[in-house]
C-alpha positions in Angstrom: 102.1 113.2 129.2 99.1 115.8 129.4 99.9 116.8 125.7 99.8 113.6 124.7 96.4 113.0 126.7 94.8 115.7 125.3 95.8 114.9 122.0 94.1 111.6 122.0 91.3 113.0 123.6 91.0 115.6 121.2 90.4 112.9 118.3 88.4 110.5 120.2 86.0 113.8 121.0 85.9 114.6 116.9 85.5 110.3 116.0 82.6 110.7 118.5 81.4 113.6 116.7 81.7 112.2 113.6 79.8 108.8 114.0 77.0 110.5 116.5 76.3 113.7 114.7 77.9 114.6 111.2 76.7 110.7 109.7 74.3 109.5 112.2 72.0 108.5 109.3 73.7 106.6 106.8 74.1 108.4 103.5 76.1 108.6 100.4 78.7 110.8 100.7 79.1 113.3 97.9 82.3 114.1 96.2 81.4 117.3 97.1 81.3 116.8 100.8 83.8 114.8 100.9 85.5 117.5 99.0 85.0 119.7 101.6 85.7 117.7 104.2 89.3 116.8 102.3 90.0 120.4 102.3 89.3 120.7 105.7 91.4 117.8 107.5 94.6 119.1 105.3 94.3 122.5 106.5 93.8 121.7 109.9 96.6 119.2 109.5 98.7 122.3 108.2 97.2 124.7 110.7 98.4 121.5 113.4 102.2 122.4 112.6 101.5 125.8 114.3 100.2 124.1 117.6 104.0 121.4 117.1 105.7 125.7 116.6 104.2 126.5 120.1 104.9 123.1 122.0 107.9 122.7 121.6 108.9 126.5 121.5 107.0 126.3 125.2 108.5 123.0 126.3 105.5 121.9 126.8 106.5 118.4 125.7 109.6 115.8 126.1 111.9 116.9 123.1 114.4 113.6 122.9 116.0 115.1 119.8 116.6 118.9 121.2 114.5 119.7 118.1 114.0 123.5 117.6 110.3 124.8 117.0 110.7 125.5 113.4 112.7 122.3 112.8 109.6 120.2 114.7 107.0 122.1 112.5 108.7 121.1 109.2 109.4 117.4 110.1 105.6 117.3 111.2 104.6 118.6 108.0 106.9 116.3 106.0 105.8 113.1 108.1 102.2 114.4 107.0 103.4 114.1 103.4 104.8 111.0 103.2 101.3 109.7 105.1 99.2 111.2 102.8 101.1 110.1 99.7 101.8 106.7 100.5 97.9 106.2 101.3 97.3 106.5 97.4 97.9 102.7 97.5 95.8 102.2 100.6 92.9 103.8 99.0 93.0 101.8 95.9 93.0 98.8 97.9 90.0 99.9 99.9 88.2 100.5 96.7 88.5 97.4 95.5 87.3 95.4 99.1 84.3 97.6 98.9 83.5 96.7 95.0 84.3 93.2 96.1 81.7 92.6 98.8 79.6 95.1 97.4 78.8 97.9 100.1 76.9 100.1 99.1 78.2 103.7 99.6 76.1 105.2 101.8 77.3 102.0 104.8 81.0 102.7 103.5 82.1 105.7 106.1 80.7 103.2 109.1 83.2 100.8 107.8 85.9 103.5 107.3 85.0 104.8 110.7 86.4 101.9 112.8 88.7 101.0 110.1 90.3 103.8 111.3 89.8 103.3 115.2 91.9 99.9 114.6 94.6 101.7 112.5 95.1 104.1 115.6 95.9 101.5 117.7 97.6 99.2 115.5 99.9 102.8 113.9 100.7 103.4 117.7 102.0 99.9 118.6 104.0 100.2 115.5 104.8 103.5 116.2 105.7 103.0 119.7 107.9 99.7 119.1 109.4 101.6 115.8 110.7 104.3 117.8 112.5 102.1 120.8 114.4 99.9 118.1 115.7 103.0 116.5 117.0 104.4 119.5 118.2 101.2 121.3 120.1 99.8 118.2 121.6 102.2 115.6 122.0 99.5 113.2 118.3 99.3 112.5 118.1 102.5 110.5 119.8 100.4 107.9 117.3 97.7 107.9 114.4 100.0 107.7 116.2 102.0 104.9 117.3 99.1 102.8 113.9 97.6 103.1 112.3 101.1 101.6 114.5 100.9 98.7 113.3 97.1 98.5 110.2 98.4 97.8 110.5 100.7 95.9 112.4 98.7 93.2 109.8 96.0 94.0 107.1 98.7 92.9 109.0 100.2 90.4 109.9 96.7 88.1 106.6 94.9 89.3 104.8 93.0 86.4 101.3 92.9 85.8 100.1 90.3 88.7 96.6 89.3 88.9 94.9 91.6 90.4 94.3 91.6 94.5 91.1 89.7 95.1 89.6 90.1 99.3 87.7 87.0 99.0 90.7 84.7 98.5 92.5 86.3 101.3 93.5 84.6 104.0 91.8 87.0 106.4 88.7 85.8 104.7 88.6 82.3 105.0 90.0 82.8 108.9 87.1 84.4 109.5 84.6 82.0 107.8 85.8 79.0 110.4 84.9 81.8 113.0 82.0 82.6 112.1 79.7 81.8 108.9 79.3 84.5 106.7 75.9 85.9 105.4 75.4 87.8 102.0 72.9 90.2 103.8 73.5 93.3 102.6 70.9 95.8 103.5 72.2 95.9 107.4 74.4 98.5 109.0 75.5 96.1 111.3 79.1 93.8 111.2 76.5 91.1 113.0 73.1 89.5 112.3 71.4 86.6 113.8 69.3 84.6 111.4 68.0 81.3 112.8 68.7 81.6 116.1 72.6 81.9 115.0 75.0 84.8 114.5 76.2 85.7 111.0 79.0 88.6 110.3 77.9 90.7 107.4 79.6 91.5 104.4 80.6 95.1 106.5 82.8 93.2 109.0 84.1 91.1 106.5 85.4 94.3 104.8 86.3 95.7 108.1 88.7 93.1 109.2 90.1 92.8 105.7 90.6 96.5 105.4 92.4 96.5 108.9 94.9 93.6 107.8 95.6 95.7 104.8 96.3 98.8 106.9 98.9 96.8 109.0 100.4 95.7 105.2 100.7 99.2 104.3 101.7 100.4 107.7 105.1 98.2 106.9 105.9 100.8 104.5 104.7 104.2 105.8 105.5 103.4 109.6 109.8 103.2 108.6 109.3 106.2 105.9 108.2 107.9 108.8 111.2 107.2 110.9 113.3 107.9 108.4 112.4 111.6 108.9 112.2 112.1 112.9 112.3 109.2 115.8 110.3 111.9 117.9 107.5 109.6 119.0 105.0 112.5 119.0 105.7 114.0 115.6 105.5 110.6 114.2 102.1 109.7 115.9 100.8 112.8 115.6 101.6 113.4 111.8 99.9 109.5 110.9 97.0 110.2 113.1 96.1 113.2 110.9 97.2 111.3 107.7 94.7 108.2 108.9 91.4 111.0 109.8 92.0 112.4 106.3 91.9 109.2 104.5 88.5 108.8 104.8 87.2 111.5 102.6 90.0 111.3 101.1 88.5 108.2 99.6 85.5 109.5 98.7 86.8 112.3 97.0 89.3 110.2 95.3 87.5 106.6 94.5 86.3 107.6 91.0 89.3 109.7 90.1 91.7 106.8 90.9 92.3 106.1 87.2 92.8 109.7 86.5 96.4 109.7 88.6 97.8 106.3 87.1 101.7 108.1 87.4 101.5 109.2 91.0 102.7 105.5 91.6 106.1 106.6 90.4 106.2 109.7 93.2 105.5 106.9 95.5 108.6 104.8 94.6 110.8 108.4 94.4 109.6 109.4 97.5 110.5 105.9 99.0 113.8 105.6 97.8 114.7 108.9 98.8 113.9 108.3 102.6 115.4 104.7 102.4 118.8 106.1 101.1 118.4 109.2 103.8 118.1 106.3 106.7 121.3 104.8 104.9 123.5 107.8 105.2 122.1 109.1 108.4 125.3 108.1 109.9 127.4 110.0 107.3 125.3 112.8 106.4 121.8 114.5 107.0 119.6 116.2 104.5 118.4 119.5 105.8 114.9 119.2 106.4 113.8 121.6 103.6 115.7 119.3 101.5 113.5 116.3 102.6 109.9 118.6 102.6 111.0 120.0 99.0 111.7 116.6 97.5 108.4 115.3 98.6 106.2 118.2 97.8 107.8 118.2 94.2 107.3 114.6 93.5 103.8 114.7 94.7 103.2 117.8 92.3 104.6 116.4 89.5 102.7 112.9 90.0 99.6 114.8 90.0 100.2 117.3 87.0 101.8 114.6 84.7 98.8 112.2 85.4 96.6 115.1 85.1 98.3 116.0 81.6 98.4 112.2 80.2 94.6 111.4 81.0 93.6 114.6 79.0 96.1 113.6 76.5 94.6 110.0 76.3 90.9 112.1 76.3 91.8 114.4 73.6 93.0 111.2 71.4 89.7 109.6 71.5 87.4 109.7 68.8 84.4 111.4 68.9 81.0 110.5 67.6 81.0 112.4 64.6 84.3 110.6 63.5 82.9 107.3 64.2 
């Protein structure tokens, strides 16, 4: 229990940190900072599977699967993976709430900032209720893992649908029989009064929407997850790093979104491989440097044939002088 105190501790301290000292003054955020800031969540998140080595080579935490050190370090690490690659989507999504209520950038990390306070909580509910169905009913592994491979076919032979627009949500309209909605824009804050009468802003519009989305994509990621460890602690741990990351993650990523159009397609292998490992788990288990190797290699190529197809697609373009 103290682990898991200090854990939580640990990132409320750095969330504190963040909001109070690092962006106390709204800015934009740089790709180069948020460059920077990219580089550093993922190594601490790799540096992280050293501190898993040590707690559970101390026994320093419960250890429901009689995982050994080395065996905990690499499902962390691969948990981390899937996180990280299945918030491609997520970010995407994010992009376009933000374009759709227009915020500008430099009031975007606020929003991201509780975004992700609310994707704790709601992750760890998941999480937490994820984790008890697993182990109380062995049947369920074949629920989660059919409904990975769902998705990944549903990605994989999707047509061209009209394309997701926030202000037609649901989440939207809820919200305006709340509350009216005001098109101020130059406020850091979710609320305004105006008149004598409270107004959310355009920021908690986003906020709320961007949360509901979270819990969407969490439906996915959450039984990916699972599908590699039931520890609760590895799989909290490894989406709690995942979730801090995302946000300049976004920032590096937001422009460059275009430039990775076939790291969809790691998405759905990376999907349908964890779905079909939940399905045989009762027949057969994939050593973990199986899982970790698939996922790294999917990821890679995703990024180096999107990569090699946007420079392709640049070099085919005419210039000026050939105009």
């Amino acid at each position: 229990m103290m682990v898991w105190i200090s854990f939580i501790i640990c990132v409320f301290i750095f969330l504190a940190l963040d909001l109070g000292v690092f962006n106390k003054t709204p800015h934009t955020i740089s790709s180069k900072e948020a460059g920077i800031w990219t580089a550093i969540w993922v190594s601490l998140s790799f540096a992280f599977s050293g501190v898993i080595y040590w707690l559970y080579q101390s026994n320093l935490i419960e250890n429901p699967d009689k995982l050994r050190p080395a065996e905990a370090s690499i499902k962390f690490i691969t948990g981390y993976l899937i996180e990280l690659s299945l918030s491609a989507d997520n970010i995407f999504v994010i992009a376009i709430i933000f374009t759709s209520f227009k915020i500008a950038q430099k009031f975007q990390h606020r929003v991201l900032f509780w975004g992700i306070i609310g994707a704790i909580i709601f992750r760890g509910l998941m999480i937490f209720f994820g984790v008890v169905l697993i182990r109380k009913f062995d049947w369920i592994t074949y629920v989660f893992g059919s409904f990975l491979v769902f998705t990944a076919m549903k990605m994989l032979f999707k047509k061209d649908e009209e394309e997701f627009n926030p202000k037609q949500s649901a989440i939207y309209k809820i919200i305006g029989k709340i509350i009216p909605i005001s098109q101020h824009r130059d406020s850091e804050h979710f609320i305004i009064k105006e008149n004598n009468r409270n107004y959310a802003t355009p920021l908690l519009v986003a906020l709320l929407v961007i949360e509901v989305m979270d819990v969407v994509f969490a439906m996915d990621s959450v039984p990916a997850i699972l599908a590699i460890t039931s520890d609760p602690f590895l799989v909290f741990s490894s989406n709690i790093f995942a979730i801090l990351g995302l946000r300049s993650m976004y920032f590096f990523l937001a422009n460059m979104l275009q430039k990775f159009s076939y790291l969809e397609y790691s998405l759905i292998a990376i999907l349908t491989f964890v779905g079909l490992k939940m399905l045989l788990i009762h027949f057969y288990k994939f050593p973990e440097w199986v899982s970790l190797s698939f996922i790294a290699v999917s990821l890679i190529t995703g990024i180096v044939v999107s990569l090699k197809m946007a420079e392709k697609a640049n070099n085919k373009k005419p210039s000026r002088d050939e105009e």
